[in-house]
N, C-alpha and C positions, 0 to 999 in steps of 0.2 A: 504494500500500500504506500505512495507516494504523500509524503508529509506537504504539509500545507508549505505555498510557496514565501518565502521570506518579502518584505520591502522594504528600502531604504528609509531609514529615518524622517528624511528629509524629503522623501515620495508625496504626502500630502501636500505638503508647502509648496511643491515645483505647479504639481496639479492646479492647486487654489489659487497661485500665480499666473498659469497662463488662463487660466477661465477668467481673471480680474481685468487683464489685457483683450477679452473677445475672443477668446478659443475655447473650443467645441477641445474636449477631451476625454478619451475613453479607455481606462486602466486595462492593461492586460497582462497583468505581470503573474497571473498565475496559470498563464502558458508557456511551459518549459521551455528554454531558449529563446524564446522570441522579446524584443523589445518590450519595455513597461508600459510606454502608453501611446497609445495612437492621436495624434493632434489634428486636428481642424483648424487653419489661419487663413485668411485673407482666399479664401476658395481654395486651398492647395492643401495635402495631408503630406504628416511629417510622421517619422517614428522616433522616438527617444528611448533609451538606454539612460535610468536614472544611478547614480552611482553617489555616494555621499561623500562632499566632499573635504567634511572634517573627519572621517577613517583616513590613516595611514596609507600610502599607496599600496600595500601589497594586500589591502580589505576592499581597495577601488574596484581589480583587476575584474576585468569580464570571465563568467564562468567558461569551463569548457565548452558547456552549450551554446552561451551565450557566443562566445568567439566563435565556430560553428556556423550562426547565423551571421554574424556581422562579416566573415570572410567568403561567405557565401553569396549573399544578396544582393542585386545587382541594381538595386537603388541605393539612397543615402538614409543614413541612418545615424542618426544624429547622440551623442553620449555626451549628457550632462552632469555637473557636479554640486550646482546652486541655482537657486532662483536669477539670479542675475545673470550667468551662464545661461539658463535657458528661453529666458528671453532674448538675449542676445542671440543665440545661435537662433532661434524661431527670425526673428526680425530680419537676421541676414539671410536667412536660407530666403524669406521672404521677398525678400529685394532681388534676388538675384534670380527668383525663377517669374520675375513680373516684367 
Protein backbone atom coordinates (compact mmCIF):
# COMPACT_ATOMS: atom_id res chain seq x y z
CA UNK A 1 0.00 0.00 0.00
CA UNK A 2 1.46 3.33 -1.14
CA UNK A 3 1.72 5.85 1.92
CA UNK A 4 0.05 9.20 1.43
CA UNK A 5 2.17 11.50 -0.61
CA UNK A 6 4.33 14.09 1.22
CA UNK A 7 4.18 18.20 0.50
CA UNK A 8 6.32 20.84 0.97
CA UNK A 9 5.91 23.06 3.66
CA UNK A 10 5.72 25.81 1.83
CA UNK A 11 3.04 24.11 -0.96
CA UNK A 12 0.19 26.16 0.54
CA UNK A 13 1.69 29.44 0.58
CA UNK A 14 3.11 29.01 -3.21
CA UNK A 15 -0.71 27.96 -4.03
CA UNK A 16 -2.42 30.83 -2.13
CA UNK A 17 0.04 33.18 -3.91
CA UNK A 18 -0.46 32.49 -7.25
CA UNK A 19 -4.44 32.34 -6.87
CA UNK A 20 -3.81 36.03 -5.10
CA UNK A 21 -2.20 37.12 -8.41
CA UNK A 22 -5.24 35.43 -10.81
CA UNK A 23 -4.26 32.00 -11.36
CA UNK A 24 -6.46 29.09 -11.63
CA UNK A 25 -4.57 26.24 -9.71
CA UNK A 26 -4.87 22.75 -9.33
CA UNK A 27 -2.76 20.51 -6.75
CA UNK A 28 -1.48 17.23 -7.99
CA UNK A 29 1.11 16.25 -5.84
CA UNK A 30 -0.39 13.04 -4.90
CA UNK A 31 0.50 11.63 -8.37
CA UNK A 32 3.71 9.89 -8.12
CA UNK A 33 6.31 11.74 -10.14
CA UNK A 34 4.57 14.12 -11.65
CA UNK A 35 4.74 17.92 -10.81
CA UNK A 36 2.77 19.40 -7.65
CA UNK A 37 0.52 21.63 -9.37
CA UNK A 38 -0.86 22.50 -12.42
CA UNK A 39 -1.35 26.49 -13.17
CA UNK A 40 -3.62 28.50 -15.12
CA UNK A 41 -2.15 32.21 -16.09
CA UNK A 42 -3.00 34.72 -18.49
CA UNK A 43 -4.70 31.77 -20.84
CA UNK A 44 -1.52 29.56 -20.99
CA UNK A 45 -0.84 26.21 -18.29
CA UNK A 46 2.30 25.89 -16.45
CA UNK A 47 3.42 22.81 -14.33
CA UNK A 48 5.52 23.47 -11.08
CA UNK A 49 7.64 21.37 -9.14
CA UNK A 50 7.39 22.84 -5.43
CA UNK A 51 10.44 22.31 -3.46
CA UNK A 52 11.03 24.20 -0.05
CA UNK A 53 13.38 26.59 -0.08
CA UNK A 54 14.52 27.00 3.57
CA UNK A 55 15.42 22.79 3.44
CA UNK A 56 19.02 22.32 3.00
CA UNK A 57 19.87 21.50 -0.79
CA UNK A 58 20.34 17.87 -0.52
CA UNK A 59 16.01 17.96 1.02
CA UNK A 60 15.57 20.23 -2.33
CA UNK A 61 16.61 17.56 -4.75
CA UNK A 62 13.98 16.04 -7.17
CA UNK A 63 12.96 12.59 -6.32
CA UNK A 64 13.83 9.64 -8.59
CA UNK A 65 10.49 9.84 -9.97
CA UNK A 66 10.38 13.01 -9.92
CA UNK A 67 13.78 13.57 -12.06
CA UNK A 68 12.15 10.66 -14.24
CA UNK A 69 9.59 13.11 -15.29
CA UNK A 70 11.30 16.29 -15.48
CA UNK A 71 14.10 14.52 -17.82
CA UNK A 72 11.46 13.14 -19.79
CA UNK A 73 8.85 15.77 -20.61
CA UNK A 74 9.05 17.41 -23.46
CA UNK A 75 7.42 20.79 -22.31
CA UNK A 76 8.71 23.12 -19.41
CA UNK A 77 8.25 22.42 -16.27
CA UNK A 78 8.99 24.82 -14.11
CA UNK A 79 10.72 24.11 -10.14
CA UNK A 80 10.05 26.53 -7.50
CA UNK A 81 11.42 27.39 -4.12
CA UNK A 82 9.37 30.45 -2.62
CA UNK A 83 6.41 32.42 -3.30
CA UNK A 84 8.42 35.13 -4.91
CA UNK A 85 10.32 32.49 -7.15
CA UNK A 86 7.03 31.50 -8.31
CA UNK A 87 5.75 34.26 -9.27
CA UNK A 88 8.42 35.31 -10.99
CA UNK A 89 9.20 32.33 -12.98
CA UNK A 90 4.94 32.36 -13.77
CA UNK A 91 5.37 36.19 -14.81
CA UNK A 92 8.29 35.39 -17.12
CA UNK A 93 7.27 32.02 -18.53
CA UNK A 94 4.34 34.57 -19.17
CA UNK A 95 5.96 37.14 -21.02
CA UNK A 96 7.76 35.06 -23.18
CA UNK A 97 5.04 32.75 -24.58
CA UNK A 98 2.78 36.06 -25.31
Amino acid sequence: MRRAARIDDNHNEIVDALRAIGASVKSTAILKGFVDIVVGYRGKNYLMEIKDGSKVPSKRKLTPDEKVFHDNWKGEALIVESVEEAISALNTASRLNN
